[in-house]
C-alpha positions as CSV (number, residue, x, y, z in Angstrom):
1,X,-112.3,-7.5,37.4
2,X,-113.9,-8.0,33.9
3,X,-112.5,-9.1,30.7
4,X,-113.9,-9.5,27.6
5,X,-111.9,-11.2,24.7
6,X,-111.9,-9.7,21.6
7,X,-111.8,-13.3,19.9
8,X,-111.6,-16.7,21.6
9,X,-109.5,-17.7,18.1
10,X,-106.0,-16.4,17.5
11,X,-102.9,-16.9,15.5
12,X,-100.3,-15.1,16.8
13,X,-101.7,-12.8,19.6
14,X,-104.9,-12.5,21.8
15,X,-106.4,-9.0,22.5
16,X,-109.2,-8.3,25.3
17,X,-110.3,-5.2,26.7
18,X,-109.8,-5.2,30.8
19,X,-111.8,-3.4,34.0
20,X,-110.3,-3.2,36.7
21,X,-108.8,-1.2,39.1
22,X,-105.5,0.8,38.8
23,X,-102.5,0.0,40.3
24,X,-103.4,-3.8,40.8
25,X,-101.2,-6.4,38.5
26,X,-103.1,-8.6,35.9
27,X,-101.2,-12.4,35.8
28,X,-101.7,-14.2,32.4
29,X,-101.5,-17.8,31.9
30,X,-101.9,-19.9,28.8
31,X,-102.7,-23.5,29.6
32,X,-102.7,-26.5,26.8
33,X,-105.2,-29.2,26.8
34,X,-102.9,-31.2,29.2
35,X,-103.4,-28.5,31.6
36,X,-99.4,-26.9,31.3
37,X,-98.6,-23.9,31.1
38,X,-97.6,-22.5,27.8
39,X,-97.2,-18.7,28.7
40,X,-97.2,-16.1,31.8
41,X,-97.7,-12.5,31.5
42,X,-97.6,-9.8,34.5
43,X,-98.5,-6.1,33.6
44,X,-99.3,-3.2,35.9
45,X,-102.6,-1.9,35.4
46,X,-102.2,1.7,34.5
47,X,-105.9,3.0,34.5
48,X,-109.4,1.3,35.5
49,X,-110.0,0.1,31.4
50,X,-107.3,-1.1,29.4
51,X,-107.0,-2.6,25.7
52,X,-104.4,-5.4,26.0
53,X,-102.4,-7.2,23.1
54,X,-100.6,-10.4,23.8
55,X,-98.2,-10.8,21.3
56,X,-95.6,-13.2,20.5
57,X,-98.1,-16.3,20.7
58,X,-96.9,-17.4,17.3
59,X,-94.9,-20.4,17.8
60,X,-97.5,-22.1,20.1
61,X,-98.4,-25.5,18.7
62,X,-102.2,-25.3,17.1
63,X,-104.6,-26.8,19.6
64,X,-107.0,-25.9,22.1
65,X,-106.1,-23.8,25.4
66,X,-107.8,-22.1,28.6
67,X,-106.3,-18.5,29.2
68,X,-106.6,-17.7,33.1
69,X,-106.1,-14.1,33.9
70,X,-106.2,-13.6,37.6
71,X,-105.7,-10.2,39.8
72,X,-105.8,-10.0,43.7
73,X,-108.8,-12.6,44.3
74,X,-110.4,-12.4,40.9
75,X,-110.1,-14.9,38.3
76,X,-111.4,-15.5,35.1
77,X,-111.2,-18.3,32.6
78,X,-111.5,-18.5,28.9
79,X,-111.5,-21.5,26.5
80,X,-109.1,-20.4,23.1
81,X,-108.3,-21.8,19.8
82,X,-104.9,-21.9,18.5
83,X,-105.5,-21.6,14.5
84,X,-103.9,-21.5,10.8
């Protein structure tokens, strides 16, 4: 699995472009500074590159967090900023 963020800053959603194979699930988690969890996400990958959009991030405090997107064994972690 690769994922490449389009941005690590956002405001109100986070898109990233995905590879990986089809017909796996992709898990999302959002993590604050203090390590818990903000927000979980589950989608069905539908074909070996996707363009994701995580919306409806807009009432998250502003701050730091660590996005973990995991599938089957593979995980991947990526530091984000929360701005105005």
């Amino acid at each position: 699995m690769f994922a490449k963020i389009k941005s690590p800053n956002f405001i109100d959603a986070l898109r990233f472009q995905l590879s990986a194979p089809k017909g796996n699930f992709l898990r999302g988690v959002i993590k604050n500074d203090a390590g818990n969890i903000c927000r979980t996400m589950e989608k069905k990958i539908d074909t070996e590159r996707e363009e994701l959009t995580w919306t409806g991030l807009n009432d998250l405090p502003y701050g730091r967090y660590t996005l973990e997107l995991s599938q089957g064994g593979d995980e991947i972690k990526v530091n984000l900023v929360k701005r105005v």
